[in-house]
OpenMM code with the backbone's topology and positions (N, CA, C; nanometers):
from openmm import Vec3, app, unit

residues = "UNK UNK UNK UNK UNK UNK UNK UNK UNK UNK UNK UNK UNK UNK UNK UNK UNK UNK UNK UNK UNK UNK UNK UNK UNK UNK UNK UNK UNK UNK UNK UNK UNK UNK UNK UNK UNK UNK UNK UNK UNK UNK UNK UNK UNK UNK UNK UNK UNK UNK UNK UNK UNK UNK UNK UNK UNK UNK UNK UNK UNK UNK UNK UNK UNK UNK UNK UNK UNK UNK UNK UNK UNK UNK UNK UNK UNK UNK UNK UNK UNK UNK UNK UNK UNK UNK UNK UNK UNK UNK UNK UNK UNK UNK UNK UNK UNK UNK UNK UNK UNK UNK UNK UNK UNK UNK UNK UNK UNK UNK UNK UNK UNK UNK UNK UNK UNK UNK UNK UNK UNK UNK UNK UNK UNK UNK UNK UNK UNK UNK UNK UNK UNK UNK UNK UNK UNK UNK UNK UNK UNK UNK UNK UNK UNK UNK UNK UNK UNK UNK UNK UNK UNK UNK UNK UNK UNK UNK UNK UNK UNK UNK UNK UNK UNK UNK UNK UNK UNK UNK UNK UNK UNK UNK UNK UNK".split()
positions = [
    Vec3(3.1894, -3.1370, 0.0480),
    Vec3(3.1353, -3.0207, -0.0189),
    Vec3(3.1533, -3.0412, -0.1691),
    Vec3(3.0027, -3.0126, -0.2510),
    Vec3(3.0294, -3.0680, -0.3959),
    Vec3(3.1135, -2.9441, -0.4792),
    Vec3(3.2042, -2.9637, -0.5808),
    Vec3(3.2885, -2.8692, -0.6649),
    Vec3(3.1972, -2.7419, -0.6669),
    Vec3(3.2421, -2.6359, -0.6931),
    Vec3(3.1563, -2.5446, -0.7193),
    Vec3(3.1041, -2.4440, -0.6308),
    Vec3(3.0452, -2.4788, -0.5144),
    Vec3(3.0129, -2.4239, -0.3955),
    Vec3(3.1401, -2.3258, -0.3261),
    Vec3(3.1032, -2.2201, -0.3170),
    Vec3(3.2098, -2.1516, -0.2651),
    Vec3(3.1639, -2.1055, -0.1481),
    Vec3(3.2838, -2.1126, -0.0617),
    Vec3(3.2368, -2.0802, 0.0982),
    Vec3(3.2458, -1.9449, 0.1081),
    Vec3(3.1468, -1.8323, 0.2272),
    Vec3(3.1592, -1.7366, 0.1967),
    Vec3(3.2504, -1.6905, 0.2888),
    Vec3(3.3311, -1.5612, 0.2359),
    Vec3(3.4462, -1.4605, 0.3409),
    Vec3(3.3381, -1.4115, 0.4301),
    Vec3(3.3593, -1.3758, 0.5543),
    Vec3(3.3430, -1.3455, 0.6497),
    Vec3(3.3022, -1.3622, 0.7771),
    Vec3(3.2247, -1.4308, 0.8263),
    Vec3(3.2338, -1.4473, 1.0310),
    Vec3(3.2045, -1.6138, 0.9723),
    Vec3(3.2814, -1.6546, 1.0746),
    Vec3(3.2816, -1.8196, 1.0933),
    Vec3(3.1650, -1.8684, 1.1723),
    Vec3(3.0527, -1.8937, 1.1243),
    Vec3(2.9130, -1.9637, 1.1493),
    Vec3(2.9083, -2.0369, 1.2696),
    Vec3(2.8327, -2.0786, 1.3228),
    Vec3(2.8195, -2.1013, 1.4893),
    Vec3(2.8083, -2.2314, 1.4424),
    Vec3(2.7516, -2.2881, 1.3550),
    Vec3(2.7001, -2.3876, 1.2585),
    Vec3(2.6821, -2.3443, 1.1512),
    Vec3(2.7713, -2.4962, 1.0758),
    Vec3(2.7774, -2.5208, 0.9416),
    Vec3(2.6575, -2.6260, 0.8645),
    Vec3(2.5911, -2.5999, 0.7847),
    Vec3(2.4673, -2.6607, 0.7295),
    Vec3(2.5514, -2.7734, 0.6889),
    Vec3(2.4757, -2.9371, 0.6855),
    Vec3(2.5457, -3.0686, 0.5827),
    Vec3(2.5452, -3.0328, 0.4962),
    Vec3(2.4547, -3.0004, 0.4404),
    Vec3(2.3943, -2.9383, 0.2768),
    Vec3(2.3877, -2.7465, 0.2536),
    Vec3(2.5201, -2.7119, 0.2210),
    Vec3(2.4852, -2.5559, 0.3001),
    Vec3(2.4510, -2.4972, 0.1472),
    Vec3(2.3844, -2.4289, 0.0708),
    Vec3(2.2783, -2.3327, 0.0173),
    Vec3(2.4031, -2.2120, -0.0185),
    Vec3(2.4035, -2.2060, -0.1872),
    Vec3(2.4722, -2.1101, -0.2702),
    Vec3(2.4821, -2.0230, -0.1447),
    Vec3(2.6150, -1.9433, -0.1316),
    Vec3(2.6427, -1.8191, -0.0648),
    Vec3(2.5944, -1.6795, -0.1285),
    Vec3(2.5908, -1.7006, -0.2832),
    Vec3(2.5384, -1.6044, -0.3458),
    Vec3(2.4099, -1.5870, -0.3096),
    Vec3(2.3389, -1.6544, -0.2608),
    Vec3(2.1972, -1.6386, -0.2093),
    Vec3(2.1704, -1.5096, -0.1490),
    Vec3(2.0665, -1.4047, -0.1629),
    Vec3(2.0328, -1.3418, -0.0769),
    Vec3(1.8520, -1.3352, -0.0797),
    Vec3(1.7704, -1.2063, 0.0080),
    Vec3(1.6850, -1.1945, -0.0051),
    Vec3(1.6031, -1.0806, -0.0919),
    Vec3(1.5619, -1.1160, -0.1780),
    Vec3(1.5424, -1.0050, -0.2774),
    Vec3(1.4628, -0.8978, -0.2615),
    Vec3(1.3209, -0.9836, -0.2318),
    Vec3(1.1922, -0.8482, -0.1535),
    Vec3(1.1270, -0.9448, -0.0269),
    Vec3(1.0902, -0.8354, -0.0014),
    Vec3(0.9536, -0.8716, 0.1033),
    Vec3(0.8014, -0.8666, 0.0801),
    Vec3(0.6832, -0.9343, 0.0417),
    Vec3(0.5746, -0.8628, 0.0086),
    Vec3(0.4771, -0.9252, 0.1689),
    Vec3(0.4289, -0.8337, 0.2326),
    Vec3(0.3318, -0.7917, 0.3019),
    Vec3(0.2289, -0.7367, 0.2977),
    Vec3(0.0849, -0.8271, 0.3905),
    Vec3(-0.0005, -0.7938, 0.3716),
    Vec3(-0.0422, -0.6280, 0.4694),
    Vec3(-0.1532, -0.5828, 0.3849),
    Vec3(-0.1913, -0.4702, 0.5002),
    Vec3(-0.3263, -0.4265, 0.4776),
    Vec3(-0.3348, -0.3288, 0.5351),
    Vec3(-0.4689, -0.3378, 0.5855),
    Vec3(-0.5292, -0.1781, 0.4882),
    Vec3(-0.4431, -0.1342, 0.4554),
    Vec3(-0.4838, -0.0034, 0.3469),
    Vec3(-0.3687, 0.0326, 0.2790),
    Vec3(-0.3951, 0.0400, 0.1212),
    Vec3(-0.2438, 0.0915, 0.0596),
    Vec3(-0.2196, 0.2428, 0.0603),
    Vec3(-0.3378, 0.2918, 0.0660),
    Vec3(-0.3026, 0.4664, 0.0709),
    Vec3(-0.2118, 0.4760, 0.1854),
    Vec3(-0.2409, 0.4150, 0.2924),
    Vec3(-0.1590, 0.4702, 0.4185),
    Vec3(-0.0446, 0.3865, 0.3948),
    Vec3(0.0003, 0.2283, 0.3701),
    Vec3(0.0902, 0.2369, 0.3130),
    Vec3(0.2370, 0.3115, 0.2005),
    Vec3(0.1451, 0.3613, 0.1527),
    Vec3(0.2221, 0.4020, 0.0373),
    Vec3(0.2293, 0.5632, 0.1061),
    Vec3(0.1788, 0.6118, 0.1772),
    Vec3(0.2248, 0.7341, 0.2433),
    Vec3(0.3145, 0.7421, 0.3158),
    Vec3(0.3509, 0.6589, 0.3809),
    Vec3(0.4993, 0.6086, 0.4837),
    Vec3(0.6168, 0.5726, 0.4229),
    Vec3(0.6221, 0.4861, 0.3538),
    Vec3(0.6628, 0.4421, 0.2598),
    Vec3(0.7335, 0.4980, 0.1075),
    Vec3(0.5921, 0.5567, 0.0986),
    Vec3(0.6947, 0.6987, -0.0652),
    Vec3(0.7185, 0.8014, 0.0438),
    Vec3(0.6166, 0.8513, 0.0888),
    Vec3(0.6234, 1.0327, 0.1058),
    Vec3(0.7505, 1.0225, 0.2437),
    Vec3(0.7257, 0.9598, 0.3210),
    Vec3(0.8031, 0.9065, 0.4298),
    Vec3(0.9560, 0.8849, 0.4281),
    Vec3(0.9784, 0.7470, 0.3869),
    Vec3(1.0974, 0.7264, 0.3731),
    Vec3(1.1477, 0.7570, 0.2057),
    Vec3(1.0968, 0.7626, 0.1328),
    Vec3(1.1333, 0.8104, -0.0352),
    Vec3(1.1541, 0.7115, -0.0991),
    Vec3(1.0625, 0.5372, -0.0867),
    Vec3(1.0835, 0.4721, -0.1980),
    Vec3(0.9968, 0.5085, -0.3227),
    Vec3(1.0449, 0.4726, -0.4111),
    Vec3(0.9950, 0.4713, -0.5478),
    Vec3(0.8728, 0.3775, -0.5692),
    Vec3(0.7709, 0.4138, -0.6446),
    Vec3(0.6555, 0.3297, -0.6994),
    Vec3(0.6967, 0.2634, -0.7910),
    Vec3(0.6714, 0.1249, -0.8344),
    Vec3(0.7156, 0.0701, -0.9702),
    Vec3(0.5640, -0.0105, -0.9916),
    Vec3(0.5170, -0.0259, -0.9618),
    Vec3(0.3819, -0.0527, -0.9638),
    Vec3(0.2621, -0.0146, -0.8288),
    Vec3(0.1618, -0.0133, -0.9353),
    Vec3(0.0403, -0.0275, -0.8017),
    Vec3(-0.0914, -0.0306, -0.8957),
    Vec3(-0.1575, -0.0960, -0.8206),
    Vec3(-0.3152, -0.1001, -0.8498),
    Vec3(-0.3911, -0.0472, -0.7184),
    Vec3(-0.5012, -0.1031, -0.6881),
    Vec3(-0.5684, -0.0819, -0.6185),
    Vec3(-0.5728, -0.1407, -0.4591),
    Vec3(-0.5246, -0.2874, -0.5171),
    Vec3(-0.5183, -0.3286, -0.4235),
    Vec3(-0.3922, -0.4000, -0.3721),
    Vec3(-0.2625, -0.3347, -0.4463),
    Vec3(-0.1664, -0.3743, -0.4547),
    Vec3(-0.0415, -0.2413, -0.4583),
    Vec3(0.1107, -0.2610, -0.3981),
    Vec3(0.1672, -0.1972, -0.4362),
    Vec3(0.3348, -0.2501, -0.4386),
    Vec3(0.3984, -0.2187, -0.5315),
    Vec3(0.5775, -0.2853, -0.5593),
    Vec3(0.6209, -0.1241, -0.5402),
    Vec3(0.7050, -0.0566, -0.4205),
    Vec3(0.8059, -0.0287, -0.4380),
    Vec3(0.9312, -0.0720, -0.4583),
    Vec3(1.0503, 0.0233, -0.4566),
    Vec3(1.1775, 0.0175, -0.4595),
    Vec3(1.2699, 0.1420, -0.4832),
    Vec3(1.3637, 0.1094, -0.4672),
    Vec3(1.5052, 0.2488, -0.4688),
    Vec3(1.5834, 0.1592, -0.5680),
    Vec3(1.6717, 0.2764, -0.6327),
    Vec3(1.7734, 0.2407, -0.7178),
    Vec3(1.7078, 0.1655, -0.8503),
    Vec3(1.6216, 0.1591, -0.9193),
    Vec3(1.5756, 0.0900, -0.9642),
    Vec3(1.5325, -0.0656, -0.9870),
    Vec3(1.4845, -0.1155, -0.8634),
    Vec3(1.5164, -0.2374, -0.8750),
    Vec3(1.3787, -0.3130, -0.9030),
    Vec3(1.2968, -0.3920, -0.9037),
    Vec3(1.2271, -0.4108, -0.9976),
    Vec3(1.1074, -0.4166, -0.8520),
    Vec3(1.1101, -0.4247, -0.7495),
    Vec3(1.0615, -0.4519, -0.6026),
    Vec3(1.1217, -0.5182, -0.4810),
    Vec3(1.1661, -0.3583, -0.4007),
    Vec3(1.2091, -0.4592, -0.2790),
    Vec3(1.0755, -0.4891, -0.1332),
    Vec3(0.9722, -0.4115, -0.2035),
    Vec3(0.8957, -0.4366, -0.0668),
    Vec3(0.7423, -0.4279, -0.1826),
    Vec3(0.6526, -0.5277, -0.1394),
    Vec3(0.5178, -0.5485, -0.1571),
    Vec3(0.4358, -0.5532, -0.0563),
    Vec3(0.3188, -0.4692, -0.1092),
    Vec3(0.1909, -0.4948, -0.0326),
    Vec3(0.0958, -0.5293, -0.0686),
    Vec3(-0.0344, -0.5933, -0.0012),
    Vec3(-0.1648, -0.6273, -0.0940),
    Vec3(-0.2236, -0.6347, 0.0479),
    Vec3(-0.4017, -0.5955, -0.0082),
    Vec3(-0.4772, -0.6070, 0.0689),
    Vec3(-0.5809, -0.7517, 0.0020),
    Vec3(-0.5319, -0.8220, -0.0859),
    Vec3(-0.6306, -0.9017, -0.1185),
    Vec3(-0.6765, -1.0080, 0.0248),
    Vec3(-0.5941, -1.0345, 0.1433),
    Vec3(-0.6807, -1.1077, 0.2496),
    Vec3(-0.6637, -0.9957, 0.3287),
    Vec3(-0.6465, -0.8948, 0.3849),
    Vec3(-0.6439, -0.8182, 0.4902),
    Vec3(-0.7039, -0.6799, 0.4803),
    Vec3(-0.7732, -0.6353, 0.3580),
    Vec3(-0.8282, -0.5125, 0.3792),
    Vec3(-0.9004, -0.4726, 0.5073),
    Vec3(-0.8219, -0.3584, 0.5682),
    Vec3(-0.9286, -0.3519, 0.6622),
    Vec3(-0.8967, -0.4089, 0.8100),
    Vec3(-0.7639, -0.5119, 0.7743),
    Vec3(-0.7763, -0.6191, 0.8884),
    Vec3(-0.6730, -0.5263, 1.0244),
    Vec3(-0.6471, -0.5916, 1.1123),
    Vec3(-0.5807, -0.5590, 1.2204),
    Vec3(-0.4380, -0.6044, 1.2452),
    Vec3(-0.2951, -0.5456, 1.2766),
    Vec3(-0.2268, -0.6378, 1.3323),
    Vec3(-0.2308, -0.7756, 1.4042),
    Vec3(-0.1629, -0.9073, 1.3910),
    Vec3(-0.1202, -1.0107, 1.4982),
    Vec3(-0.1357, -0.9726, 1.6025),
    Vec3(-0.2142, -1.0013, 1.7119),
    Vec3(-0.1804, -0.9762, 1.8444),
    Vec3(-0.0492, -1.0397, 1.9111),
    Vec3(0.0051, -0.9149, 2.0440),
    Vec3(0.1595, -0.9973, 2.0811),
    Vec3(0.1183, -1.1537, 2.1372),
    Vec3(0.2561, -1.2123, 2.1601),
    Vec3(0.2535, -1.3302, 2.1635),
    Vec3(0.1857, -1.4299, 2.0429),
    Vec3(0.1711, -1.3774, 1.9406),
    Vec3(0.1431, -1.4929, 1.7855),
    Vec3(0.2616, -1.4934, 1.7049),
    Vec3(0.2774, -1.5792, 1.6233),
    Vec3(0.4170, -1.5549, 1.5291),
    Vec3(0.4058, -1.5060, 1.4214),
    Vec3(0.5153, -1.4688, 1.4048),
    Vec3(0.4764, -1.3809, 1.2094),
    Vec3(0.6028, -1.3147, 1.1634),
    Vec3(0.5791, -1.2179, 1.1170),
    Vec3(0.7792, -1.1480, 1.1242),
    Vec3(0.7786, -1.0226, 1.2224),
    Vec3(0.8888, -1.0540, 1.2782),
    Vec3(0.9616, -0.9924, 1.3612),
    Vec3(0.9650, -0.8062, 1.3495),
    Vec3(1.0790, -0.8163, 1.2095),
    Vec3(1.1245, -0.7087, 1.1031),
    Vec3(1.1352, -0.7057, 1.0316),
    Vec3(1.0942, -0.6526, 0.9523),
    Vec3(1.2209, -0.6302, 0.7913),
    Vec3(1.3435, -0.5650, 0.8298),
    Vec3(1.4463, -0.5700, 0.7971),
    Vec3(1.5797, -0.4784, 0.8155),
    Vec3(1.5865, -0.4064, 0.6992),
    Vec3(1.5548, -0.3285, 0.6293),
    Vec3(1.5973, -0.1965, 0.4979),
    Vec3(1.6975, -0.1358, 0.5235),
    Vec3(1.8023, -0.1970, 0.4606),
    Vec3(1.9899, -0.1324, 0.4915),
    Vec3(2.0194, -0.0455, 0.3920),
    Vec3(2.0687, 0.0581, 0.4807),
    Vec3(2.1079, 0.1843, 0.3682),
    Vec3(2.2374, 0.1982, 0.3476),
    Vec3(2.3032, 0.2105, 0.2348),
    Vec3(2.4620, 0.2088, 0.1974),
    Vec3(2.5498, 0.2703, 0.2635),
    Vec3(2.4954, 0.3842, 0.3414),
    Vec3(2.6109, 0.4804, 0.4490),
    Vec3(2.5211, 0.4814, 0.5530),
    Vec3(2.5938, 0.5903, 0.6362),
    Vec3(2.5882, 0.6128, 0.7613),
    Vec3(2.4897, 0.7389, 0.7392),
    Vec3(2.5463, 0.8183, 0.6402),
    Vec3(2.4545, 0.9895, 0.6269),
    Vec3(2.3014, 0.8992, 0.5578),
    Vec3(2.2969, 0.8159, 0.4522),
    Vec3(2.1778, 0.7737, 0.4207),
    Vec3(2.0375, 0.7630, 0.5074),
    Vec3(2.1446, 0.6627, 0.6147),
    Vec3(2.0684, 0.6374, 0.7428),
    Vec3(2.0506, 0.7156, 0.8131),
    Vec3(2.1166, 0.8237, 0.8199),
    Vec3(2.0856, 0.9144, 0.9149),
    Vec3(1.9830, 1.0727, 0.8283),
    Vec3(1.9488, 1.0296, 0.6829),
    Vec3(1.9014, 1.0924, 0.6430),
    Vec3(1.7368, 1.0152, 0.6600),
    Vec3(1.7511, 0.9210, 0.6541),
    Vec3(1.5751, 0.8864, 0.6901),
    Vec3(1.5599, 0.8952, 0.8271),
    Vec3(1.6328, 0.8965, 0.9462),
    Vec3(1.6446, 0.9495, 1.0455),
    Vec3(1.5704, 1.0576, 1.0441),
    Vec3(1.6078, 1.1605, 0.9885),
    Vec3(1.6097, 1.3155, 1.0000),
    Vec3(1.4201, 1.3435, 0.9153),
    Vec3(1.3739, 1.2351, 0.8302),
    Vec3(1.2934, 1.2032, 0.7435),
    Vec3(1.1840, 1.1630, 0.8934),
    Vec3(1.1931, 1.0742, 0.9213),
    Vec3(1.1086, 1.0191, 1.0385),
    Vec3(1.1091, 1.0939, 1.1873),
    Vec3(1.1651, 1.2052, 1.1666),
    Vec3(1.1759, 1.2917, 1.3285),
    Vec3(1.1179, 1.4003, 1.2181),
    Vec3(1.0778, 1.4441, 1.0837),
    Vec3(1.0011, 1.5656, 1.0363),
    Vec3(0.8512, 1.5116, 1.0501),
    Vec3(0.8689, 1.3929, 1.0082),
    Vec3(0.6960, 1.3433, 1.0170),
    Vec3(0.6456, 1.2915, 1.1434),
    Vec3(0.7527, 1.3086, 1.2351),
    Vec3(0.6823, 1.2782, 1.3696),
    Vec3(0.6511, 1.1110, 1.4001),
    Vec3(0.7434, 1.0437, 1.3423),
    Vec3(0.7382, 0.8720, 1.3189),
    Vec3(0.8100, 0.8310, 1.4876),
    Vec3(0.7635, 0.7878, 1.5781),
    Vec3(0.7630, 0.7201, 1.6546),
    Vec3(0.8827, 0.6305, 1.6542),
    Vec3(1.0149, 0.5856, 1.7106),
    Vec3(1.0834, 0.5141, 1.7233),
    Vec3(1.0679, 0.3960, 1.8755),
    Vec3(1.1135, 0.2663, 1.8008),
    Vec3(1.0733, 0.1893, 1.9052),
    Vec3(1.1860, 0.1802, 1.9887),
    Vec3(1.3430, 0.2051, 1.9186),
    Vec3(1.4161, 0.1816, 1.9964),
    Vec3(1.5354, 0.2178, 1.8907),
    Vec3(1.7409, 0.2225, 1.9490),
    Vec3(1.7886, 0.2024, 1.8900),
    Vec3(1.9241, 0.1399, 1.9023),
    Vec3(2.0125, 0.0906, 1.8310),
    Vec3(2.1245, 0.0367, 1.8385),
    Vec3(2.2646, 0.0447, 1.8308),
    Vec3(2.3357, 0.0619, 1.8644),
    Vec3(2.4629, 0.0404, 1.7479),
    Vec3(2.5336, -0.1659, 1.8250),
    Vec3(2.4998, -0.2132, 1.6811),
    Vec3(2.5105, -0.3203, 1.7209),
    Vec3(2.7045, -0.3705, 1.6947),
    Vec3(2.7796, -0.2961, 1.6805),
    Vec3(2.9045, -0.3564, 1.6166),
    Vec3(2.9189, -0.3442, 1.4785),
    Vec3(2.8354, -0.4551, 1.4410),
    Vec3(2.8319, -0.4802, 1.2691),
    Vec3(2.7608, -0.3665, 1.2156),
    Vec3(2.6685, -0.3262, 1.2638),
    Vec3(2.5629, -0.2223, 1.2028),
    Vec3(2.4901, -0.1111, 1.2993),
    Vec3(2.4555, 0.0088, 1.2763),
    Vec3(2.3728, 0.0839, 1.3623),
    Vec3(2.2508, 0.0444, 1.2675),
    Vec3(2.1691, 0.0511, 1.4259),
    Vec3(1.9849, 0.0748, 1.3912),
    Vec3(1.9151, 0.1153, 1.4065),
    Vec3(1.7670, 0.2003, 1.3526),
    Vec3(1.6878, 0.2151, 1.4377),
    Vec3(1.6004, 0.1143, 1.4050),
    Vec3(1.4433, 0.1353, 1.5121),
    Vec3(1.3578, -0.0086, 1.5038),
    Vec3(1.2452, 0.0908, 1.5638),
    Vec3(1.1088, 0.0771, 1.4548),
    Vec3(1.0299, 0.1268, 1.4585),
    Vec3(0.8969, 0.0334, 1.4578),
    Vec3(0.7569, 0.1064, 1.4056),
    Vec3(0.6890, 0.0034, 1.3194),
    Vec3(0.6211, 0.0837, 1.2010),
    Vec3(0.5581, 0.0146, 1.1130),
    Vec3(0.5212, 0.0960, 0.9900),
    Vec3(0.3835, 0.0903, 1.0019),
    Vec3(0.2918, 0.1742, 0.9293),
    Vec3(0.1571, 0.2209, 0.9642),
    Vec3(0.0684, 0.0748, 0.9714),
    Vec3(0.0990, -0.0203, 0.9154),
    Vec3(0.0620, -0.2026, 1.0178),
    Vec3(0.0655, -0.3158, 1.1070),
    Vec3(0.2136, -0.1719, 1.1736),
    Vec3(0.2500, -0.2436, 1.3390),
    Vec3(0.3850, -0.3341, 1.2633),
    Vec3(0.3833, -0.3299, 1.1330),
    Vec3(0.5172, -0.4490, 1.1143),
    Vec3(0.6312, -0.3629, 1.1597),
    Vec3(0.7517, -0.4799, 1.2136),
    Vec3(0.8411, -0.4132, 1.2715),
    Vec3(0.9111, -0.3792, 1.1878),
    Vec3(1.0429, -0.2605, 1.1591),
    Vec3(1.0976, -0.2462, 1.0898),
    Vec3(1.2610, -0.1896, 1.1365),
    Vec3(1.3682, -0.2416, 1.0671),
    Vec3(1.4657, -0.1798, 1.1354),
    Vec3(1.5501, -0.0951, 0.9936),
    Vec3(1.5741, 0.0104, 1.0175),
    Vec3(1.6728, 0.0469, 0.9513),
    Vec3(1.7729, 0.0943, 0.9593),
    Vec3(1.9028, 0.0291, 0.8907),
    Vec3(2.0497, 0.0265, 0.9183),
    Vec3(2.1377, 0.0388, 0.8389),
    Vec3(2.2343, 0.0426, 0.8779),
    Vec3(2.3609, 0.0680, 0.7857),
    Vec3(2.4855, -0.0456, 0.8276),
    Vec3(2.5512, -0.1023, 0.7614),
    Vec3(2.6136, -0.2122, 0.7918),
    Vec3(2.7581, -0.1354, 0.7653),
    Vec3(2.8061, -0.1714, 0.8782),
    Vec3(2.9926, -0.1163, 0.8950),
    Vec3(3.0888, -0.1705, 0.7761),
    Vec3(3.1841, -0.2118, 0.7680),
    Vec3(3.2704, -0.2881, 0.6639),
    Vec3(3.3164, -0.3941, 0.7754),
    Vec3(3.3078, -0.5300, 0.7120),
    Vec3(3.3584, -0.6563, 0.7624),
    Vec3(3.4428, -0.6545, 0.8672),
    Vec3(3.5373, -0.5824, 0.8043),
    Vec3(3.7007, -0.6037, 0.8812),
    Vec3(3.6333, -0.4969, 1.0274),
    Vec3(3.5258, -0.4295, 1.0024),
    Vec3(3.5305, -0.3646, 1.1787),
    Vec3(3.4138, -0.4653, 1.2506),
    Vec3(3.3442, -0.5561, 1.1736),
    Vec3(3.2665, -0.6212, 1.2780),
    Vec3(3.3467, -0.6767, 1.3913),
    Vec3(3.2277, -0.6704, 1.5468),
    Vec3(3.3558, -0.7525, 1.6404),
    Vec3(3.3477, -0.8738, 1.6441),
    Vec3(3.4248, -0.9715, 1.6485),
    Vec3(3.4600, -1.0750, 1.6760),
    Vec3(3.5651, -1.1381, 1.7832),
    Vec3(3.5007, -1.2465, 1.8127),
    Vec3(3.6110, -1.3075, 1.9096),
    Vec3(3.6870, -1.3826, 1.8491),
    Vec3(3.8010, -1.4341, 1.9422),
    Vec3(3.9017, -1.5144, 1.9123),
    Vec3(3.8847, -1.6411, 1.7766),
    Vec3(3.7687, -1.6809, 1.7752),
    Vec3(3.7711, -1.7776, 1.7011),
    Vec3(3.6736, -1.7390, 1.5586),
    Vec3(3.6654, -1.5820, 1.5536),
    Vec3(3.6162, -1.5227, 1.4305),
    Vec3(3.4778, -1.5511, 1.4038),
    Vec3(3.3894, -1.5589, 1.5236),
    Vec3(3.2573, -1.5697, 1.5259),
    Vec3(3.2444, -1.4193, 1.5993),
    Vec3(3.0808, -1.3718, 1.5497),
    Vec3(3.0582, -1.2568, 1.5763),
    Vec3(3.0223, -1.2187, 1.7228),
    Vec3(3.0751, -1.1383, 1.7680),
    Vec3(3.0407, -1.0606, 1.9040),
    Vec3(3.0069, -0.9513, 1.9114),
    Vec3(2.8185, -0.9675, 1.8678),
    Vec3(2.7610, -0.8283, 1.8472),
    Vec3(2.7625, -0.7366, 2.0089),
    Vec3(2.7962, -0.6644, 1.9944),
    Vec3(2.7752, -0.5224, 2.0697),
    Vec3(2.6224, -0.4865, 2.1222),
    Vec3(2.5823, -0.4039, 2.1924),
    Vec3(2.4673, -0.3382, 2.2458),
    Vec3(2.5095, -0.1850, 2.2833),
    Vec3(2.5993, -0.1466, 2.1831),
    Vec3(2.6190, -0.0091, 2.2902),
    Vec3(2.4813, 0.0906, 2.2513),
    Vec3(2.4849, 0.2388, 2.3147),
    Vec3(2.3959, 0.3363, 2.2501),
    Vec3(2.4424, 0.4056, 2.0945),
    Vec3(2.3294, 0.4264, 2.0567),
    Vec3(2.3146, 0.4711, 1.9421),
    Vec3(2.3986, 0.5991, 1.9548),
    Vec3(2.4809, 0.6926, 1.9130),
    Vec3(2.4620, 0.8204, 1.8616),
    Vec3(2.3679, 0.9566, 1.7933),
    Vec3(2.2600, 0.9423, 1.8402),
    Vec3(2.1262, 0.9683, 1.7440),
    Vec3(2.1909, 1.0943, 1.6962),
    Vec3(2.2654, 1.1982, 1.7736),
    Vec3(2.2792, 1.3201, 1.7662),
    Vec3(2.3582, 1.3321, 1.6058),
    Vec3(2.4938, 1.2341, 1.6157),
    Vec3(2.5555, 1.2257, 1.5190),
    Vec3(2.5413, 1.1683, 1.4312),
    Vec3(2.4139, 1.0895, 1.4404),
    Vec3(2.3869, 1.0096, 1.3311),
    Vec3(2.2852, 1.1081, 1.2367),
    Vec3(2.2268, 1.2182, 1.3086),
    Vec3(2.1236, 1.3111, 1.2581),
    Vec3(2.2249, 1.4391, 1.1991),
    Vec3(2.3413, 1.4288, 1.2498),
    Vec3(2.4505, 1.5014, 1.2009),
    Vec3(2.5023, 1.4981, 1.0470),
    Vec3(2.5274, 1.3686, 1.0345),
    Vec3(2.5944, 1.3326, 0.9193),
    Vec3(2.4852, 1.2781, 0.8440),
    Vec3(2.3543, 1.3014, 0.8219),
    Vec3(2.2254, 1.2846, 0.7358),
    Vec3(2.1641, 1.4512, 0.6920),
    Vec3(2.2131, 1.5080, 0.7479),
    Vec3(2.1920, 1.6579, 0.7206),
    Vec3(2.2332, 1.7015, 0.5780),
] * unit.nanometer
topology = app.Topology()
chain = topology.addChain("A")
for resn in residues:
    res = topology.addResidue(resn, chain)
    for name in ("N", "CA", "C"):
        topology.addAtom(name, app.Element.getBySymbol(name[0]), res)
């Protein structure tokens, strides 16, 4: 390992890369195509409450907290177009993690006023979720991530995610 590289604190990797990639690394935005930005940007601002930081016509950069864009859209190849049919590849989800538990359970409470459809939900150990899709069929999960020291793990400090049920009741509790 060359000087410099710092390994990161927390769950011991199933596999270690030869060449393993700054830990500081993360993912900054997402930009996705779609098929109309009005209906985008209605789910999206009016919906869940991100912020506009740009838009044109055929384009749009939200974000929260001020950040310069965590999610893009454009219709420059897809105006108009249709979801992937199942069985093709593409992305899965986005995950949009919210800093608490009431956060999350405040877009919760946000997506049961507008009548938003849930696909399913979690409490995975490390994080609760829900998992929906957004007005282009993309999947979407949104969560809240526990603190380190409660993820589960086994004996040898690799992660042992959970499947239990969600709490919806209390999770709509503490978003109130």
């Amino acid at each position: 390992m060359s000087q410099g590289v710092k390994i990161a604190t927390g769950i011991v990797p199933l596999e270690r890369s030869r060449l393993p990639i700054d830990p500081g690394v993360n993912i900054g935005h997402v930009h996705l195509k779609t098929a109309d930005i009005d209906r985008v940007h209605h789910f999206y601002v009016e919906v869940l409450g991100f912020d506009v930081v740009w838009r044109q016509p055929t384009a749009l950069f939200i974000s929260s907290g001020g950040y310069h864009h965590h999610l893009g859209f454009n219709t420059w190849e897809s105006k108009g177009g249709k979801p992937p049919p199942p069985g093709t590849t593409g992305l899965y989800h986005v995950a949009i993690r919210y800093p608490t538990r009431a956060a999350l359970g405040d877009a919760f409470r946000r997506l049961l006023a507008a009548d938003w459809p849930l696909d399913g939900y979690n409490d995975h150990g490390t994080h609760e979720a829900l998992y929906l899709r957004d007005p282009d069929g993309n999947g979407l999960e949104l969560c809240w991530d526990r603190s380190e020291d409660q993820w589960p793990r086994d004996d040898e400090g690799r992660l042992s995610f959970a499947n239990r049920r969600l709490d919806l009741e209390g999770l709509l509790k503490e978003g109130a």
